[in-house]
Every structure is written in structure tokens, then in C-alpha cells.
PyMOL CGO cylinders between C-alpha atoms (Angstrom):
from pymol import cmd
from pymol.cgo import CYLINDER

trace = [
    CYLINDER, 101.88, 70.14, 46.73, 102.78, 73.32, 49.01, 0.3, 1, 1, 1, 1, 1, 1,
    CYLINDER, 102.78, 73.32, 49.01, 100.07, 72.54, 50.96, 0.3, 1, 1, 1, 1, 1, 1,
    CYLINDER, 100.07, 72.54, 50.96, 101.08, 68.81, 51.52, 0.3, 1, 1, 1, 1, 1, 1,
    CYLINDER, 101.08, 68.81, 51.52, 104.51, 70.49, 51.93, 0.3, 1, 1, 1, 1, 1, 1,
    CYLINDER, 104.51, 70.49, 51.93, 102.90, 72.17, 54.99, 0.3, 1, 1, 1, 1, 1, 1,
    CYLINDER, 102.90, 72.17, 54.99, 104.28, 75.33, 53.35, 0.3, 1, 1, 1, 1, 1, 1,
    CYLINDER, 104.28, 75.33, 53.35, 100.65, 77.37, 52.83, 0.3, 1, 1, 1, 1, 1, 1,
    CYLINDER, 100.65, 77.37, 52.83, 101.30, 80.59, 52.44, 0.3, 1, 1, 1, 1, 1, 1,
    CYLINDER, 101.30, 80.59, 52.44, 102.66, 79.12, 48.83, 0.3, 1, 1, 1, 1, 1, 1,
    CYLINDER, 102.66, 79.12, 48.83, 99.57, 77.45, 48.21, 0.3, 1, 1, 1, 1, 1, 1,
    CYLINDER, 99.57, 77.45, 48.21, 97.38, 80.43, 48.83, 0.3, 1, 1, 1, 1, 1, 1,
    CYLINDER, 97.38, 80.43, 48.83, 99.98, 82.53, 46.88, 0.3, 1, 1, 1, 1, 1, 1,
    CYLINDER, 99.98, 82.53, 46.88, 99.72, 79.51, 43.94, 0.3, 1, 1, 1, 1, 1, 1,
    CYLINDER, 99.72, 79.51, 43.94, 95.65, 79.76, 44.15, 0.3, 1, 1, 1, 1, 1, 1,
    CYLINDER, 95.65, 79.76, 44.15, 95.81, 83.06, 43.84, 0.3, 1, 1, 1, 1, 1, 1,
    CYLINDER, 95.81, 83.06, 43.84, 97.79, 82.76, 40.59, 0.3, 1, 1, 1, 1, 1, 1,
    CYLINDER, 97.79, 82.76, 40.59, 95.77, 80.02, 39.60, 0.3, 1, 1, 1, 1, 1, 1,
    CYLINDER, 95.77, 80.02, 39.60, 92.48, 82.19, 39.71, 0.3, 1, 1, 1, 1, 1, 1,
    CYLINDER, 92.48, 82.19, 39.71, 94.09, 84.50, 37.66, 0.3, 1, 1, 1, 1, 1, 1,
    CYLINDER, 94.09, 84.50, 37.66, 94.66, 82.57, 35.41, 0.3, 1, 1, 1, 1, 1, 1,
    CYLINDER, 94.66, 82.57, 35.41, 91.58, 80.65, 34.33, 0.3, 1, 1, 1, 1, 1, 1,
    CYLINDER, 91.58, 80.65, 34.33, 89.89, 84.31, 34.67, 0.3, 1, 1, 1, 1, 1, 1,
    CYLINDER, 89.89, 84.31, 34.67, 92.26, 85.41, 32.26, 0.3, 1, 1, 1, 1, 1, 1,
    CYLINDER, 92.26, 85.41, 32.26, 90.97, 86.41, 28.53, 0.3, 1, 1, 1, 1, 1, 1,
    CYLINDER, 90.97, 86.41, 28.53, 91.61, 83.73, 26.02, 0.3, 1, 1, 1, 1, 1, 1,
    CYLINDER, 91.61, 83.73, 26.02, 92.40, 80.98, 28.56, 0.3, 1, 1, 1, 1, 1, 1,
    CYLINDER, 92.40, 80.98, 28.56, 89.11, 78.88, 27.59, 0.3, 1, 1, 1, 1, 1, 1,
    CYLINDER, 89.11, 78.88, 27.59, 90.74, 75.82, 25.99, 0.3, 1, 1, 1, 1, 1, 1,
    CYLINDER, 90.74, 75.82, 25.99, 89.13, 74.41, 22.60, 0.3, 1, 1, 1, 1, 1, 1,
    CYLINDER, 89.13, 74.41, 22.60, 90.77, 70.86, 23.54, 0.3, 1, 1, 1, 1, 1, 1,
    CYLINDER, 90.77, 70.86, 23.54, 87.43, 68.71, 24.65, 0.3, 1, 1, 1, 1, 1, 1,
    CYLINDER, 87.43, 68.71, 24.65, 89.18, 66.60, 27.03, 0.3, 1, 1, 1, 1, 1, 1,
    CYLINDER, 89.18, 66.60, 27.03, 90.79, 69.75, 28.88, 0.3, 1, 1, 1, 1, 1, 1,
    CYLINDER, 90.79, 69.75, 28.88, 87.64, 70.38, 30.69, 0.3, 1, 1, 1, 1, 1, 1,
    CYLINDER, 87.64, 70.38, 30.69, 88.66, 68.86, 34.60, 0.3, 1, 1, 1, 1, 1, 1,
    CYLINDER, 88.66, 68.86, 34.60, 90.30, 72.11, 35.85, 0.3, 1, 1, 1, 1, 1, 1,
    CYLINDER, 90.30, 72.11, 35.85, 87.71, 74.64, 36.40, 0.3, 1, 1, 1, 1, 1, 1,
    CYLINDER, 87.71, 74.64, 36.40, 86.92, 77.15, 38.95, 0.3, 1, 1, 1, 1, 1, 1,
    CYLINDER, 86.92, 77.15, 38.95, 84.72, 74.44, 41.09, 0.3, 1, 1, 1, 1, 1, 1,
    CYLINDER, 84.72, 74.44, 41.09, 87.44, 72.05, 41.10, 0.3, 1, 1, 1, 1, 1, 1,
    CYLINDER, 87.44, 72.05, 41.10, 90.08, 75.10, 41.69, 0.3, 1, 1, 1, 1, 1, 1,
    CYLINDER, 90.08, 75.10, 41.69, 87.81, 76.33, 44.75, 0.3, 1, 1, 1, 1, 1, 1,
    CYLINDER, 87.81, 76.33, 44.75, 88.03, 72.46, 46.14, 0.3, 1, 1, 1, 1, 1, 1,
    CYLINDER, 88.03, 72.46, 46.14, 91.95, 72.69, 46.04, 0.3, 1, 1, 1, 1, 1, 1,
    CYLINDER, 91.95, 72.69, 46.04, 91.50, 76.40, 47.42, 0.3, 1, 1, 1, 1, 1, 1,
    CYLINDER, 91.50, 76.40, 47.42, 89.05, 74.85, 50.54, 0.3, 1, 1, 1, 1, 1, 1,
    CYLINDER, 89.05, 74.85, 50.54, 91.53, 72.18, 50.75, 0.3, 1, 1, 1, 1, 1, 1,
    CYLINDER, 91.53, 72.18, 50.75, 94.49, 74.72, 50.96, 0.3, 1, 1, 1, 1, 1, 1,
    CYLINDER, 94.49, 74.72, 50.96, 92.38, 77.32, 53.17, 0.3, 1, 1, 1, 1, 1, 1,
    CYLINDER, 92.38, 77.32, 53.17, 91.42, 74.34, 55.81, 0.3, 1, 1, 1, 1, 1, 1,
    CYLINDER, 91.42, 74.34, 55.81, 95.35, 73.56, 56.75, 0.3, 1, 1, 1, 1, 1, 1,
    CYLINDER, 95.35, 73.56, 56.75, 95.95, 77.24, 56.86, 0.3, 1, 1, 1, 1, 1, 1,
    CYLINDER, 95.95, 77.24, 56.86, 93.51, 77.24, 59.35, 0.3, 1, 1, 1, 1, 1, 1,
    CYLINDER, 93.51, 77.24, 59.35, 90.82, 79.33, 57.86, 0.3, 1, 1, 1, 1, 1, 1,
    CYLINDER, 90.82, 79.33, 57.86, 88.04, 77.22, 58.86, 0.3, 1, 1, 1, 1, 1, 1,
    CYLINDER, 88.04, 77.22, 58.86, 85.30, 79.63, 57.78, 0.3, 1, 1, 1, 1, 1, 1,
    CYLINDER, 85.30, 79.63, 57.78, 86.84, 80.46, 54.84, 0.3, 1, 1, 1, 1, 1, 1,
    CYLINDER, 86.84, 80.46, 54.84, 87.48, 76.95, 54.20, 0.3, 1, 1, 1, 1, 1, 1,
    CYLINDER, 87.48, 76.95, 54.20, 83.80, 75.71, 55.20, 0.3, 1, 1, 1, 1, 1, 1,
    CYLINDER, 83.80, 75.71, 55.20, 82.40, 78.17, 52.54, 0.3, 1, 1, 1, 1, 1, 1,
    CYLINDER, 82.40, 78.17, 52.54, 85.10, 77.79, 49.84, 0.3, 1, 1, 1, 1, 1, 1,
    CYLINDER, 85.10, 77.79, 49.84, 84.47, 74.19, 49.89, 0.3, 1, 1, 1, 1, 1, 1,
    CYLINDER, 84.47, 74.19, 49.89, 80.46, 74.67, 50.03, 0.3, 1, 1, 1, 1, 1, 1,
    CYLINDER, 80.46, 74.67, 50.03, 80.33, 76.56, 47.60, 0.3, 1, 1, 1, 1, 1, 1,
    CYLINDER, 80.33, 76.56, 47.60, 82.36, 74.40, 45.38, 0.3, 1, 1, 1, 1, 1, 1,
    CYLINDER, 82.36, 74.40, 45.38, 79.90, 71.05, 46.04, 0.3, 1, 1, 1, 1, 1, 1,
    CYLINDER, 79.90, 71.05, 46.04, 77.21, 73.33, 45.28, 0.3, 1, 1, 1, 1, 1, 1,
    CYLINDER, 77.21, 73.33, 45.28, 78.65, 73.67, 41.92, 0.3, 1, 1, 1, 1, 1, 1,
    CYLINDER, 78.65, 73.67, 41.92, 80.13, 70.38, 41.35, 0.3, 1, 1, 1, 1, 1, 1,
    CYLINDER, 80.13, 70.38, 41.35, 78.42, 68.18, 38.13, 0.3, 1, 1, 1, 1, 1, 1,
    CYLINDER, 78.42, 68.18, 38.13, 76.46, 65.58, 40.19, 0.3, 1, 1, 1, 1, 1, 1,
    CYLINDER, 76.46, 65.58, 40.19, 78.52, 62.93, 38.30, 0.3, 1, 1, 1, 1, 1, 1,
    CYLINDER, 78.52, 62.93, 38.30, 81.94, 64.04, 39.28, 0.3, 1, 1, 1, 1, 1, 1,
    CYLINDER, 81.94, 64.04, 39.28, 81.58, 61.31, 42.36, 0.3, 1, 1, 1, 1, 1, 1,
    CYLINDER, 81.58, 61.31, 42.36, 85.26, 61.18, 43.22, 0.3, 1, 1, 1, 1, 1, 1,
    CYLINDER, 85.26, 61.18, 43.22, 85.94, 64.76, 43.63, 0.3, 1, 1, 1, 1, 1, 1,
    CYLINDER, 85.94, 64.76, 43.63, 82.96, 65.41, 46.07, 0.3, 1, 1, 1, 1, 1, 1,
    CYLINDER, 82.96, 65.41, 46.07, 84.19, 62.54, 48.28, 0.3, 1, 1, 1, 1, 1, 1,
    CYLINDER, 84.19, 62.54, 48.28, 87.27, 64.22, 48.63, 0.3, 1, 1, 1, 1, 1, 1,
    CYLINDER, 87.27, 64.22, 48.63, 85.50, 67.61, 48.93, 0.3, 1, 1, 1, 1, 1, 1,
    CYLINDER, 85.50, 67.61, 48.93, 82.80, 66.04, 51.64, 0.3, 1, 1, 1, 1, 1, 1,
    CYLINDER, 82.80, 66.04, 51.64, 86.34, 64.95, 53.23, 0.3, 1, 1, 1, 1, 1, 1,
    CYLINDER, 86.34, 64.95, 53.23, 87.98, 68.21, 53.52, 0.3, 1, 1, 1, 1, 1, 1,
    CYLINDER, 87.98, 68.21, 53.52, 84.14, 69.20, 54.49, 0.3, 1, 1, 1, 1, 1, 1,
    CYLINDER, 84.14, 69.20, 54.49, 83.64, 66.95, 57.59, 0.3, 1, 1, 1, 1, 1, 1,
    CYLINDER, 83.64, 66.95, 57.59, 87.07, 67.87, 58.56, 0.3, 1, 1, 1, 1, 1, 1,
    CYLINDER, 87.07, 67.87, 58.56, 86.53, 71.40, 58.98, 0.3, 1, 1, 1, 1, 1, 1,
    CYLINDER, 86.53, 71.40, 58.98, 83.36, 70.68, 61.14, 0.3, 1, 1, 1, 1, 1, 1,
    CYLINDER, 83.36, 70.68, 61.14, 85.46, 68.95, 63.43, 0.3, 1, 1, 1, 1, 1, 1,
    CYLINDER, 85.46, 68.95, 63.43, 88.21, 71.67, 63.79, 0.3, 1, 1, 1, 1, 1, 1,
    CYLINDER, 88.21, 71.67, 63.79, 84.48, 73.65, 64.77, 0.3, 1, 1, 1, 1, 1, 1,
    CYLINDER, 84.48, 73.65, 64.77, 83.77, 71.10, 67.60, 0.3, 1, 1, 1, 1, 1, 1,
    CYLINDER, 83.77, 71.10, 67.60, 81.26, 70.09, 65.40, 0.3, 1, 1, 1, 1, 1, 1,
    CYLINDER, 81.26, 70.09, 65.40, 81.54, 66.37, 65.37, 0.3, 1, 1, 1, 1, 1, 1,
    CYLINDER, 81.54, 66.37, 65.37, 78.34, 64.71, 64.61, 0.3, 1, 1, 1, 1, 1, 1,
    CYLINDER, 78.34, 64.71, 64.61, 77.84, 66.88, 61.57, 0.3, 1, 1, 1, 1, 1, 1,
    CYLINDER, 77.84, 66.88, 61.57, 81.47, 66.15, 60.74, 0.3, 1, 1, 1, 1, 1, 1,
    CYLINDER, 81.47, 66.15, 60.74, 80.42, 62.25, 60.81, 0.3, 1, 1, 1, 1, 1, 1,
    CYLINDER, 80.42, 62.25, 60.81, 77.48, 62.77, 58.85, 0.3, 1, 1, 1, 1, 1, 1,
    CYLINDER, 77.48, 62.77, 58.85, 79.24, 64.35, 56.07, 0.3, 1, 1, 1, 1, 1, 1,
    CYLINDER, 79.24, 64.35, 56.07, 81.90, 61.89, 56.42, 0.3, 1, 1, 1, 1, 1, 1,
    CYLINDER, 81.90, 61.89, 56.42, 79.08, 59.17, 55.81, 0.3, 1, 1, 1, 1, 1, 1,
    CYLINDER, 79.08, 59.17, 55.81, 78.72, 60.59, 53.10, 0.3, 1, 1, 1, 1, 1, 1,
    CYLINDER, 78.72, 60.59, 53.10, 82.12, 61.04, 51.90, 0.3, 1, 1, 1, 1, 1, 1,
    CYLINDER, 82.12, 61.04, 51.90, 82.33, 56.69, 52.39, 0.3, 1, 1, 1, 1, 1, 1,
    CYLINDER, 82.33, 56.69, 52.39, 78.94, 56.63, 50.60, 0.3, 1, 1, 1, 1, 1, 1,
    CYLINDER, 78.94, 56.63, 50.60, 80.16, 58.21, 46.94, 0.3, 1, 1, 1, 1, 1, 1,
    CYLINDER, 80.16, 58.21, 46.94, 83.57, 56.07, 47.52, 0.3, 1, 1, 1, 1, 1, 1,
    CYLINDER, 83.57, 56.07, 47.52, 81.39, 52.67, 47.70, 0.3, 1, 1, 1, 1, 1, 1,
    CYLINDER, 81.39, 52.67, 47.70, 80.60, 54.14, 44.26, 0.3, 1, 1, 1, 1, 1, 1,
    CYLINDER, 80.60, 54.14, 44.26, 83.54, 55.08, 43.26, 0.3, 1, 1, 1, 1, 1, 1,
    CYLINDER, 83.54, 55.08, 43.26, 86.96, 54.52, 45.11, 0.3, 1, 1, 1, 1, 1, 1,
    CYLINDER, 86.96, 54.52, 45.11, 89.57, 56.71, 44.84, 0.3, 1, 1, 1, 1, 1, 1,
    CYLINDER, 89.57, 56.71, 44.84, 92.96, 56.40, 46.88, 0.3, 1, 1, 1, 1, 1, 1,
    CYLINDER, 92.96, 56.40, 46.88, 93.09, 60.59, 47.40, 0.3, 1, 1, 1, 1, 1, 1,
    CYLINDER, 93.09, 60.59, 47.40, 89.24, 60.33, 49.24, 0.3, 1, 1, 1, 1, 1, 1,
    CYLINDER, 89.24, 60.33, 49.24, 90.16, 57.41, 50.98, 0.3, 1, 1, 1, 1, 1, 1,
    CYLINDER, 90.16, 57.41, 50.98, 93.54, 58.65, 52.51, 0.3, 1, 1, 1, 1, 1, 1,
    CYLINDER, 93.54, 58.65, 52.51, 91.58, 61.68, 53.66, 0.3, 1, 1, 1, 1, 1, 1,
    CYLINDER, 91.58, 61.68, 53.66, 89.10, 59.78, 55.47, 0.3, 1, 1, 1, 1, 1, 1,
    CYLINDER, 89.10, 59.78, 55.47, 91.53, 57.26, 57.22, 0.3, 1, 1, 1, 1, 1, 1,
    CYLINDER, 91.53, 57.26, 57.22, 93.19, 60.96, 58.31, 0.3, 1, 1, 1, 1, 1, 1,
    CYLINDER, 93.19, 60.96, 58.31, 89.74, 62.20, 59.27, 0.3, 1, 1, 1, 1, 1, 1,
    CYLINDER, 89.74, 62.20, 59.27, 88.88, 59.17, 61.27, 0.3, 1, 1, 1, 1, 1, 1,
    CYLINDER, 88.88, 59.17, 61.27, 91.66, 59.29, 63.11, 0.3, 1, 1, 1, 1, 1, 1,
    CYLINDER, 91.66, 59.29, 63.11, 91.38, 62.36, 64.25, 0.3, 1, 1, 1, 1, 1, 1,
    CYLINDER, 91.38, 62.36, 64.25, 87.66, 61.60, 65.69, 0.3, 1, 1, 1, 1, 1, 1,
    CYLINDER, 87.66, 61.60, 65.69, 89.71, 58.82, 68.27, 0.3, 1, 1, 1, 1, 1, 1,
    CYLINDER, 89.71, 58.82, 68.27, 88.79, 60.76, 70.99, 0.3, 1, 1, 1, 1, 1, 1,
    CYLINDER, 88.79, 60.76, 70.99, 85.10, 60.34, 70.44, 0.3, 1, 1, 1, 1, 1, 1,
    CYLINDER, 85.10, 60.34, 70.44, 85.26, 56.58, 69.34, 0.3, 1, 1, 1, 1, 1, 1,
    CYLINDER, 85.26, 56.58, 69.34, 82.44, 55.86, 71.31, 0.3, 1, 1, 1, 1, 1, 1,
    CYLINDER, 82.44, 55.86, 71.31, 79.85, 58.38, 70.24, 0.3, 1, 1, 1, 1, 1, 1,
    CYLINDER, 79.85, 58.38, 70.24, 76.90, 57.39, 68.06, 0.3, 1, 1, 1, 1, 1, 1,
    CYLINDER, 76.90, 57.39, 68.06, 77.94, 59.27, 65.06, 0.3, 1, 1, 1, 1, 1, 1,
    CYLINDER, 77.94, 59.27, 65.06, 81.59, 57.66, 65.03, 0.3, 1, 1, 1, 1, 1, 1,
    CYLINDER, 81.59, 57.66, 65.03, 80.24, 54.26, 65.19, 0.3, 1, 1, 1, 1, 1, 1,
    CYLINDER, 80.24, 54.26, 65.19, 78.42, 55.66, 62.54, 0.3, 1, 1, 1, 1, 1, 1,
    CYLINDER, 78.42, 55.66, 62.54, 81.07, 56.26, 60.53, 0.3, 1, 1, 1, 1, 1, 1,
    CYLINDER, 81.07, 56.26, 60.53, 82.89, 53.49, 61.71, 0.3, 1, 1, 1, 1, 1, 1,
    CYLINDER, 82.89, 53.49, 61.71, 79.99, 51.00, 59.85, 0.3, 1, 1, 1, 1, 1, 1,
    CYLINDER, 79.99, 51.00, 59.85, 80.74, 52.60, 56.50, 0.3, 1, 1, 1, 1, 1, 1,
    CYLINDER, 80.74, 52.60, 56.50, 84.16, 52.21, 56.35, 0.3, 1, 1, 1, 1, 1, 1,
    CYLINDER, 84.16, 52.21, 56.35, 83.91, 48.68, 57.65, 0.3, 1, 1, 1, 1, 1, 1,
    CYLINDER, 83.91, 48.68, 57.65, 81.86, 47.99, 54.04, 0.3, 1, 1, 1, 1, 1, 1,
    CYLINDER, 81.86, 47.99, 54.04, 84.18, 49.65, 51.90, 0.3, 1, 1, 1, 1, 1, 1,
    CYLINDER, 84.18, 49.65, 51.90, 87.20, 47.12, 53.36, 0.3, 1, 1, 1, 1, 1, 1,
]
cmd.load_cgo(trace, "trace")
């Protein structure tokens, strides 16, 4: 929310607080349902807090690291982490890859939609306007013409 805020020195401070407390002893919840917040999904808020801070490197790995780690059937979340993903590629002039990993950001949402995923890629897309007629955004472009 600080981060949406645009306030981000918050949100770091909050992530901070937030590590310390899942890596605090006796924290580990017995409750089977309670098992969504973990440190993956707590690095892919951290990415997503690090990228509009402007640590892109920090943000690139953060964010990584946490797809690396994410359970292959949590399709939702990695769209919005590919998102946050392909967005710091393009802060790095990197736009092709960007649109690749974009692709497949629209690619798990065929599977899955999910309004959070989709609001980042409408944001991502529109930043990309000034390349609108590269391959790669026409691309992209394709994809999220078949998930209208």
C-alpha cells in the first residue's frame, strides 16, 4: 500500500519488518490454510517495492529469485511477478526481453486471470508506446488482443 502510495521508503521500512518477522522463532503457523505468505511471495512484494524505488538491480534479482522459488502452480502470482519482471527490463533499455517476459506474463493470465496481473500489464504496455512498432511489441500486442 506504501508503495502504491508512492511513499517507498515505508515499504522498504515495512519489508524489512516483514522479513523479520516470518524469520522470527515460533512464527510457523499450524493453521493449513495460512500457507500464501511466505518468503517467495514476500520477496515478490519486496521486487515489486524495490522496482518503484528505483533499484532496478536489486529489483531484477529480488524478483528472480522469487520465480525461481515460486510452486509452479501458483500461476497468478508469477504473472504478476513476470510483470514487475518485464518492467524492470525496460527501465534497463532492455525492451525486447521486457516483451518476451511480458508474453509470458499474458500467457499464465490466459490461464488464469487475475485483475492485479492484468492492471500491471495494461501499465507495462503503455509504457512500451514509444516502441509500438517494434517486432517484440507487436508481439506483445497479439497476446493481449486474445485475452480481450
Amino acid at each position: 500500500m506504501h508503495t502504491d502510495a508512492g511513499t517507498t521508503a515505508r515499504a522498504l521500512a515495512a519489508i524489512d519488518r516483514a522479513r523479520a518477522a516470518l524469520n522470527a522463532p515460533g512464527l510457523h503457523p499450524t493453521l493449513s490454510w495460512f500457507d500464501y505468505y511466505d518468503s517467495t511471495r514476500l520477496d515478490g512484494f519486496a521486487g515489486y517495492v524495490e522496482l518503484h524505488a528505483q533499484r532496478f538491480d536489486m529489483s531484477r534479482a529480488t524478483l528472480t529469485n522469487a520465480l525461481d522459488r515460486l510452486p509452479h502452480q501458483a500461476v497468478k502470482q508469477r504473472a504478476v511477478f513476470l510483470c514487475d519482471l518485464a518492467t524492470v527490463q525496460l527501465h534497463d533499455g532492455e525492451v525486447d526481453e521486457a516483451c518476451r517476459v511480458a508474453v509470458q506474463a499474458a500467457g499464465h493470465l490466459h490461464r488464469a486471470g487475475y485483475a492485479t496481473a492484468s492492471g500491471r500489464l495494461r501499465e507495462f504496455r503503455a509504457a512500451l508506446q514509444p516502441w509500438a512498432a517494434s517486432r517484440a511489441v507487436r508481439t506483445l500486442d497479439d497476446q493481449l488482443a486474445a485475452l480481450a
